[in-house]
C-alpha positions in Angstrom: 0.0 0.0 0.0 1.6 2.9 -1.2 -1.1 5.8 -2.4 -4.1 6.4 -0.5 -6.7 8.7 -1.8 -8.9 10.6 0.9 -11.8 12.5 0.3 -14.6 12.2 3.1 -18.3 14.2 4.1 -18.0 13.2 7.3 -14.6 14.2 8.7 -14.8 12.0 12.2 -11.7 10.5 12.7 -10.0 11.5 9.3 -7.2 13.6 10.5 -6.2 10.4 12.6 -6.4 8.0 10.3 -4.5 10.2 7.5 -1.5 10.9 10.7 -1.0 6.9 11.0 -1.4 6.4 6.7 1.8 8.9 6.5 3.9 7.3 9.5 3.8 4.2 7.6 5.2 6.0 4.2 1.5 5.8 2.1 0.8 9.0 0.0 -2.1 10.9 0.9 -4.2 12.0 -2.9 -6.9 14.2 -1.5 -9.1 17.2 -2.7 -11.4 20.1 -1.8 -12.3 20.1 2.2 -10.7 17.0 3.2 -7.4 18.5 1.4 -7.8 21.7 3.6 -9.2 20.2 7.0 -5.6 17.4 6.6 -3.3 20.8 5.8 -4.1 22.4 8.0 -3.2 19.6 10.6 0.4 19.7 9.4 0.0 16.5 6.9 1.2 16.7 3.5 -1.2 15.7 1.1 -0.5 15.7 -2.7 -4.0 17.6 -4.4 -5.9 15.8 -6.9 -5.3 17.7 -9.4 -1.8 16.5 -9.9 -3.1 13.2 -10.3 -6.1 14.3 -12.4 -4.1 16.7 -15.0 -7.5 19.3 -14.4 -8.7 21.6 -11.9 -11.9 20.9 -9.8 -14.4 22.8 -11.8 -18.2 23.3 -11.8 -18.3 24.2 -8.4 -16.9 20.8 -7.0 -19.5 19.1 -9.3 -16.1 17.9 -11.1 -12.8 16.8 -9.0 -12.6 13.1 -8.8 -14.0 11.7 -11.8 -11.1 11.2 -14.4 -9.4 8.5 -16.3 -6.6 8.7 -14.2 -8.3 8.0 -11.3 -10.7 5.7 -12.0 -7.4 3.5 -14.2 -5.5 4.0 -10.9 -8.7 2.0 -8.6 -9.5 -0.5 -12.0 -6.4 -1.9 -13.1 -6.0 -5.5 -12.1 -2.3 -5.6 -10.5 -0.2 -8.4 -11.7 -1.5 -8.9 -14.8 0.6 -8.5 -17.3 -2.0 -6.8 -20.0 -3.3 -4.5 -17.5 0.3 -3.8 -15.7 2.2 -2.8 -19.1 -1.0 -0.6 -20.4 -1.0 0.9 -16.9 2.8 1.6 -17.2 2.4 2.8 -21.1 -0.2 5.6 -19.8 1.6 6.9 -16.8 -1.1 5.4 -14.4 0.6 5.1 -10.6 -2.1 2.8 -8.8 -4.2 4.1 -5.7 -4.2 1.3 -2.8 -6.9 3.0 -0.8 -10.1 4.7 -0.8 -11.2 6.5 2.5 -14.6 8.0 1.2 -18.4 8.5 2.3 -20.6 10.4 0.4 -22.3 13.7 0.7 -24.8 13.7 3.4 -27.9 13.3 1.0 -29.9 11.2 3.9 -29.0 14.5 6.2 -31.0 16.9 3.7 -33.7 15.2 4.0 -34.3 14.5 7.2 -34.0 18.2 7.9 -36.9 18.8 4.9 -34.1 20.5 2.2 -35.4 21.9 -0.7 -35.8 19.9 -4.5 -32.6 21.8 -5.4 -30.5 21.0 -2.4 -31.5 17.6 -2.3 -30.0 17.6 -6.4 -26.7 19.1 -5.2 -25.8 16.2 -2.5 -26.2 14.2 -4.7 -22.5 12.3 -4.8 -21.5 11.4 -8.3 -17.7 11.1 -7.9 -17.7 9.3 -4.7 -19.7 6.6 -5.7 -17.7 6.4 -8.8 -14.7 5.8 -6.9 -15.9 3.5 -3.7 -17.4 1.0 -6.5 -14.6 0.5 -8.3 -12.3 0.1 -4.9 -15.3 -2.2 -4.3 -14.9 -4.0 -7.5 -11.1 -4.2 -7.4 -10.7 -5.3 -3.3 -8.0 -8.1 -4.7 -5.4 -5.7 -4.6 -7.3 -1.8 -3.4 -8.6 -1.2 0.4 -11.9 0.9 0.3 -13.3 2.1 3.7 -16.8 4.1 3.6 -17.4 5.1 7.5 -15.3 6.7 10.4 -16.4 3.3 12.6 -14.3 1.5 10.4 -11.0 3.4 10.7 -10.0 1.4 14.2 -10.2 -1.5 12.8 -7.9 -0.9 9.7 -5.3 0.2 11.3 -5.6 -3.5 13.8 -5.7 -5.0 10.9 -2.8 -3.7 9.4 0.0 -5.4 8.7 3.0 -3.3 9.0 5.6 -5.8 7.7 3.4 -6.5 4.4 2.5 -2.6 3.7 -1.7 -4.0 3.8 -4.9 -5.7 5.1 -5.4 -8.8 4.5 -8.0 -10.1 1.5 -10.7 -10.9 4.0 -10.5 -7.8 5.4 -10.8 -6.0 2.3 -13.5 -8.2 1.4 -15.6 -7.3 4.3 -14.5 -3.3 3.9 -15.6 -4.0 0.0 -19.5 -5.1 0.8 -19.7 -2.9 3.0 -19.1 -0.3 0.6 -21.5 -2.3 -2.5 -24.2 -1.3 0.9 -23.2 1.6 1.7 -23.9 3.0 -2.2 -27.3 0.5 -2.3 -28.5 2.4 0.5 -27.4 5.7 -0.7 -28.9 5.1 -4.4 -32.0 3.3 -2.8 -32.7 7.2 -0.6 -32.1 9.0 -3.5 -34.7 6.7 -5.9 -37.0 6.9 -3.0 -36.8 10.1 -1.8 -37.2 11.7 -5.6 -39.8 9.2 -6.2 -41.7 10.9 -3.5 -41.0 14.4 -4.7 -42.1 13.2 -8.7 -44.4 10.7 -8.8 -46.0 10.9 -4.7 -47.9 8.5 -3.7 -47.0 6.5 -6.8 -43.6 6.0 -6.2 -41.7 2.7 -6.3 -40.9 1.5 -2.8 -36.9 1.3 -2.7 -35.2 -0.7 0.3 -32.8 2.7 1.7 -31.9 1.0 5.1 -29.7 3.2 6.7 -29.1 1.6 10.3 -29.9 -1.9 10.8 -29.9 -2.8 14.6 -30.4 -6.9 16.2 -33.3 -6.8 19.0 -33.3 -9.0 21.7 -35.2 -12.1 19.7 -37.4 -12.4 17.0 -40.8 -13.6 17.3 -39.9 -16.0 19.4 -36.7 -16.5 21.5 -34.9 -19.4 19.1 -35.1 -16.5 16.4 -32.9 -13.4 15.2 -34.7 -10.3 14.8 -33.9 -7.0 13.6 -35.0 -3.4 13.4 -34.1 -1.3 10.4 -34.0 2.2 10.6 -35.6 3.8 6.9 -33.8 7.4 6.6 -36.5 8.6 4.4 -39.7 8.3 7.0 -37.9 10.7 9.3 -38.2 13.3 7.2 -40.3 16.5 9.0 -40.4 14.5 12.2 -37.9 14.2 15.4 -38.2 10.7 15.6 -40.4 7.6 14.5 -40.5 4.0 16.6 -37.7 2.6 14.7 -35.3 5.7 15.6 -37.0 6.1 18.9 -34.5 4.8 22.3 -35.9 3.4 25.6 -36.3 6.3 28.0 -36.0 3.4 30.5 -36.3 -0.9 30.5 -34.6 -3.7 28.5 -34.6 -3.6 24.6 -37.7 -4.5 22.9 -38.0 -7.7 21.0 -39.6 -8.6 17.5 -42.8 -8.5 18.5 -42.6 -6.0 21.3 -42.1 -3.0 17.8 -44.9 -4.7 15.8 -47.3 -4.3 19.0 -45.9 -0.8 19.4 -46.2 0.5 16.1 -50.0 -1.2 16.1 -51.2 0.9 19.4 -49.0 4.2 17.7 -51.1 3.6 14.2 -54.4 3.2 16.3 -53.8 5.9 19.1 -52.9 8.1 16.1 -56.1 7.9 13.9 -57.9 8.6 16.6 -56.2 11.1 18.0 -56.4 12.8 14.3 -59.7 11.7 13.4 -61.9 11.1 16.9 -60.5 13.7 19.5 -61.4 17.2 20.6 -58.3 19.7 21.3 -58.6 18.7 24.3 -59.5 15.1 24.8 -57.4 12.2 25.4 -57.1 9.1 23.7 -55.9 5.9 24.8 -54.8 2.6 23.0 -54.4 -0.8 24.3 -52.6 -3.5 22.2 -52.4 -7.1 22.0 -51.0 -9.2 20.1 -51.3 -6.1 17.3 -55.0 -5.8 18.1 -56.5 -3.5 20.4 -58.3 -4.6 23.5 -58.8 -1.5 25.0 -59.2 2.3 23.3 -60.9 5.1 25.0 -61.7 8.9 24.7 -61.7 11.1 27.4 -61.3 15.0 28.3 -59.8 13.2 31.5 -56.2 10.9 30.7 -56.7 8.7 33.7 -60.6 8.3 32.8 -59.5 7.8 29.1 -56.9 5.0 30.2 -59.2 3.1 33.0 -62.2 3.1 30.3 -59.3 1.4 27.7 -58.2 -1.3 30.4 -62.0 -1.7 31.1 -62.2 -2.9 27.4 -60.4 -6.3 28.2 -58.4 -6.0 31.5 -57.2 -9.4 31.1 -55.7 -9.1 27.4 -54.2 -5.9 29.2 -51.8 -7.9 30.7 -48.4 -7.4 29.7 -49.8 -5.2 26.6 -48.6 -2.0 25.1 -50.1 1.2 25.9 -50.2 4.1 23.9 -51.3 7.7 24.7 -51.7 11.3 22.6 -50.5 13.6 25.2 -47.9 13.4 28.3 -48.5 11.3 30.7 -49.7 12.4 34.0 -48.8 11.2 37.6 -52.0 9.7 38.1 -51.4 7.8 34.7 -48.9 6.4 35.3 -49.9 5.4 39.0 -52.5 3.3 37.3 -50.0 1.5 35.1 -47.8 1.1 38.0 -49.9 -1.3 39.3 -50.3 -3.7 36.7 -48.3 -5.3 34.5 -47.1 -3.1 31.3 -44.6 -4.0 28.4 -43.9 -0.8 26.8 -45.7 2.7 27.2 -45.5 4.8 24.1 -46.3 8.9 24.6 -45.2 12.0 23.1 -43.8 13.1 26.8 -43.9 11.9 30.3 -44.5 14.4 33.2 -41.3 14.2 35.9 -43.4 12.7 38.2 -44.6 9.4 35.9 -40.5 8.9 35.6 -40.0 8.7 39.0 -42.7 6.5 39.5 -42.2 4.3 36.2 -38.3 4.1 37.4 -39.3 1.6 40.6 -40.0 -0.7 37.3 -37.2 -1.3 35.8 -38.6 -3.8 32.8 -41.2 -1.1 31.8 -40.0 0.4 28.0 -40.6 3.7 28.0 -41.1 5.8 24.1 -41.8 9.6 23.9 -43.3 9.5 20.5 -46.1 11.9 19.6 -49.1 10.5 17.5 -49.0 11.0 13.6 -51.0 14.2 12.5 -52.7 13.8 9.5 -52.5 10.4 7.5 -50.1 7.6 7.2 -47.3 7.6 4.0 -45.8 4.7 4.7 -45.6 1.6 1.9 -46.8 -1.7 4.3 -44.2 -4.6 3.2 -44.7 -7.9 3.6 -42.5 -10.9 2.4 -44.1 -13.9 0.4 -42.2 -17.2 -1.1 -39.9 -15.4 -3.6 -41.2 -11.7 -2.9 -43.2 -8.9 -1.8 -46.6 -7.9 -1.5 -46.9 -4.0 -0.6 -49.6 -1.5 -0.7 -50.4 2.0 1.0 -51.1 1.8 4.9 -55.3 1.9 5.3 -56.3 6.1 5.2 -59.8 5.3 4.0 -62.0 7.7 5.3 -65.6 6.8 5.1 -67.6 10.1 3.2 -71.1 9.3 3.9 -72.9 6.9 6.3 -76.2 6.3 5.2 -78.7 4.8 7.4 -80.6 1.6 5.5 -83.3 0.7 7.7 -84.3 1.3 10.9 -83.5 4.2 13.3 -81.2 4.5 16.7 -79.4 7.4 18.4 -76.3 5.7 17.9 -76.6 6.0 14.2 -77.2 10.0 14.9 -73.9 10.4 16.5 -70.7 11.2 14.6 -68.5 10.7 17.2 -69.3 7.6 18.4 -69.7 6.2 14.8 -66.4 7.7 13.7 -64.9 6.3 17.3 -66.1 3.1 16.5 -65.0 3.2 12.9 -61.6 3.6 13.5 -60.8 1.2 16.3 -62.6 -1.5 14.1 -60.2 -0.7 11.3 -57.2 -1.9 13.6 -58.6 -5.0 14.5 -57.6 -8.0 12.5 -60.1 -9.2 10.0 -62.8 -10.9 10.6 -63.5 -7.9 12.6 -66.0 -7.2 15.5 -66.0 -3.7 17.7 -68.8 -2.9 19.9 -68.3 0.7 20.9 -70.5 2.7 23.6 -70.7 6.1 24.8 -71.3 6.6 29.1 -70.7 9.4 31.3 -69.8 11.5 27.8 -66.4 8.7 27.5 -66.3 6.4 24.5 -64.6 3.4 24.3 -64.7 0.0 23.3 -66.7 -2.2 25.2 -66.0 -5.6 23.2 -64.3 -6.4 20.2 -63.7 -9.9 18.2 -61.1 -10.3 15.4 -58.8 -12.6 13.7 -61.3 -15.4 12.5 -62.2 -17.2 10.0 -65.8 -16.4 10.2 -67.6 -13.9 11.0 -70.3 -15.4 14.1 -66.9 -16.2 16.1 -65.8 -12.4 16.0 -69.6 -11.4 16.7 -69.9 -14.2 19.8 -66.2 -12.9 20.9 -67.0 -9.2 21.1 -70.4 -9.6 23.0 -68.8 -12.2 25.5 -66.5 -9.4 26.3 -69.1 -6.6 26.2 -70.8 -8.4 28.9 -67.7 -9.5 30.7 -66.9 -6.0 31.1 -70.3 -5.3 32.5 -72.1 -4.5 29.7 -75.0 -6.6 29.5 -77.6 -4.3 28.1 -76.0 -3.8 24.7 -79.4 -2.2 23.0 -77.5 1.5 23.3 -74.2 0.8 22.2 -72.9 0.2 18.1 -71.7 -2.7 16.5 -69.0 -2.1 14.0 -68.1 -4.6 11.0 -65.0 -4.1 9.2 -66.9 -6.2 6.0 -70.0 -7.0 5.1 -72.5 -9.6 6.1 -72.9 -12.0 3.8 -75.7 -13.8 5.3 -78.5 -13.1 7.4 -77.6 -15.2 10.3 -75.1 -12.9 11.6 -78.0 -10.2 12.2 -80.1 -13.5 14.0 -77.1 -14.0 16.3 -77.0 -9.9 17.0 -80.6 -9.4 17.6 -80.4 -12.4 20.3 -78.0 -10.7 22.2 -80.2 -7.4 22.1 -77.9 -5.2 19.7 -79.9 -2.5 17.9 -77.5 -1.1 15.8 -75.1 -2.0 13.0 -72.4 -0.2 10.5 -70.9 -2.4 7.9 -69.8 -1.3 4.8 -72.5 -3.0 2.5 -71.6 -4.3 -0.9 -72.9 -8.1 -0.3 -75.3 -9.9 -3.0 -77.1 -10.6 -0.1 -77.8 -6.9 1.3 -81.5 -7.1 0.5 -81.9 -10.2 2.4 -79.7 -9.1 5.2 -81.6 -5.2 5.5 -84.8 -7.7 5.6 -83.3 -9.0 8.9 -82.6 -6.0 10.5 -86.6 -4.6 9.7 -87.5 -7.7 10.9 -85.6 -7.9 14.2 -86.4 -4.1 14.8 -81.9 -3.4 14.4 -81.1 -0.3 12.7 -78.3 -0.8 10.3 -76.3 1.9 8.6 -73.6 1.2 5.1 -70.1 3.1 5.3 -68.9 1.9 1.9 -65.6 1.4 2.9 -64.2 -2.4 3.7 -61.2 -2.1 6.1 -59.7 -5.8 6.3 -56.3 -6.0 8.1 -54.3 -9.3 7.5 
């Protein structure tokens, strides 16, 4: 190794790295910022320019990209073609690379403008780190200040290099580090094009191993996507622990579900001034309640299934409170998600040291995530579930509950979050709605309907003809409105759409159960 070329974004660690490159005789090619910050450190660094026979020019758009630079990263050493044409055009090789790239992911997490976002992007520097990539039998290339350390333990002084296992790691780690960076560029530009039509592009900036995976015999990760923080401080997958153990696999998917939930109905349900409270298990919610009191808000939520509550994951729209978090200190709580948490909820959260605390604030306005999942040999992804249901028109029959937009909206939304075949029975008392029952996740409908009214009543609810029963699809037989009339329900929303509606709005007349169509089918999977 006997020519290093440096030019870095990120100067961490660079002057140090440069100081240990010349005690051990390499050449240090650098240009533009790097060139000034390692001059004026005392280290003699030989400008690019000499190398490139041209000036930087364009206003730094051009300084690296040449013939003489990229020959000097490309040609294969000993081989004899490539050796004697290298040696014919006055090309001296370059042994190592020490380059990220402009700080493109940086712009746009601070929101930067279309034409900022065009000017970091890194032309040169990708241009170079690829073929140091593509040439690791004989050039080091080294993409992140993290990886500096261990180059120079890995250096062997008496050989002049790393070895080629070392280089091979340094080099996929650099094929990564312009994936991610091309991946952000395609995505975040396919945003500010196309919009919602965009391609989804895998950017994965940080990628960080939880405790377990879904269960404890399996690796999980969490990947942090650069792109979704853009305009916001933090999202779940940035988010730290305020306090507790690291979360596990399913301890982010239950999260995100009461953050998704708490956040439509904090956008969609709740007064200025009203509190909302989400209750997850299992990525369906047992327990949601709205309040213009939090600890009201939060007891009417556990009230909703205080068993499932049990080790579940509680989210809220505003800080919590000391009395809050009093409640939750008495029971058993995996994670508690909120936008803050008053000084007197850490102190008493802190007796508890397994309790995950998040400050995350709900979501205002819809969600822009693409949802991903992974089938045999690829993806299935669509847009995250923002229907909003225009009109709900009443089909037959008339109740109060039918006449009230909040509870119907209330009951709308939780419903959505609940896995499909979905059940919510929703109620308004003492002016706080909640969910009073809910049933989800089977393969017919009558099970959901039997599971939310068992739980209604469980909860104390056993005169049911004032409260709403939500359907996230429609009936398709009648027998479902035969099972709801025995259990004295009087009111139904489903979105409609069946062959069978006539025979099912027959039902209803006949049973004396009002029944109202949204239009809108919300399955979740």
């Amino acid at each position: 190794m006997k020519r290093a070329l440096l030019s870095v974004s990120d100067k961490e660690g660079i002057v140090e790295l440069a100081q240990f490159l010349r005690g051990e005789n390499i050449e240090i090619v650098s240009s533009g910022g790097t060139r000034k910050v390692l001059e004026e450190q005392g280290i003699k660094v030989t400008p690019i320019e000499e190398v490139t026979g041209n000036p930087e020019a364009f206003g730094g758009r051009m300084k690296t990209l040449s013939f003489q630079i990229s020959s000097a990263l490309l040609f294969r050493r000993a081989h004899a073609e490539d050796e004697s044409q290298a040696k014919e055009l006055g090309i001296d090789p370059i042994d190592l690379v020490v380059c990220n790239l402009y700080p493109f992911d940086q712009v746009v997490a601070k929101g930067g403008e279309y034409s900022e976002l065009i000017e970091n992007i890194d032309i040169g520097g990708p241009t170079m780190v690829r073929a140091a990539a593509k040439n690791h039998d004989a050039v080091t290339v080294l993409t992140h200040p993290s990886q500096y350390a261990r180059f120079r333990e890995e250096f062997n002084k008496d050989e002049g290099t790393v070895s080629l296992s070392v280089r091979k790691e340094f080099a996929l780690s650099a094929f990564e580090h312009t994936a991610d960076y091309d991946a952000l560029i395609a995505q975040t530009l396919g945003a500010e094009i196309r919009g919602e039509e965009s391609i989804l592009h895998a950017n994965i900036k940080e990628a960080k191993e939880v405790r377990y995976g879904e269960n404890p015999h399996q690796r999980g990760f969490v990947l942090v996507d650069p792109n979704r923080q853009k305009g916001r401080k933090r999202t779940l997958a940035s988010a730290p622990c305020l306090q507790g153990k690291e979360l596990s696999y399913n301890n982010y998917l239950d999260a995100d579900a009461a953050w998704r939930c708490n956040s439509d109905l904090h956008a969609r349900c709740a007064g200025e001034n009203q509190f909302t409270v989400t209750i997850i298990k299992h990525a369906n919610p047992c327990g949601a309640a709205i309040s213009s009191s939090q600890l009201k808000a939060l007891s009417e939520a556990w009230r909703g299934d205080d068993v499932s509550a049990f080790g579940s994951i509680i989210a809220f729209n505003k800080e919590v409170s000391e009395d809050s978090a009093q409640f939750i200190a008495e029971r058993f709580v995996e994670v508690v998600l909120a936008p803050s948490f008053s000084e007197e909820a850490k102190a008493l959260f802190a007796k508890k040291k397994n309790l995950r605390l998040i400050e995350l604030s709900p979501l205002e306005g819809d969600f822009k995530d693409k949802m991903v999942r992974t089938i045999d040999g690829g993806f299935v992804i669509q847009d995250e579930d923002n229907g909003r249901e225009e009109e709900i028109i009443t089909k037959v029959g008339h109740h109060k509950s039918l006449e009230n937009k909040s509870l119907m909206e209330f009951g709308l939304t939780v419903t959505k979050h609940l896995k499909s075949n979905a059940i919510g029975i929703v109620g308004l008392k003492d002016g706080h709605l909640s969910l009073w029952g809910a049933g989800m996740g089977n393969p017919n409908r009558r099970v959901s309907l039997e599971q939310a009214v068992a739980k209604a009543r469980e909860n104390g609810h056993d005169d049911l003809s004032e409260c709403l029963l939500i359907s996230d699809a429609f009936f398709p037989f009648r027998d479902n409105i035969d099972l709801a009339a025995s259990f004295g329900l009087k009111a139904i929303i489903q979105p409609g759409g069946s062959i069978k509606d006539k025979e099912v709005l027959s039902a209803c007349e006949e049973k004396g159960i009002a029944m109202a169509f949204s239009g809108m089918r919300h399955f979740r999977h």
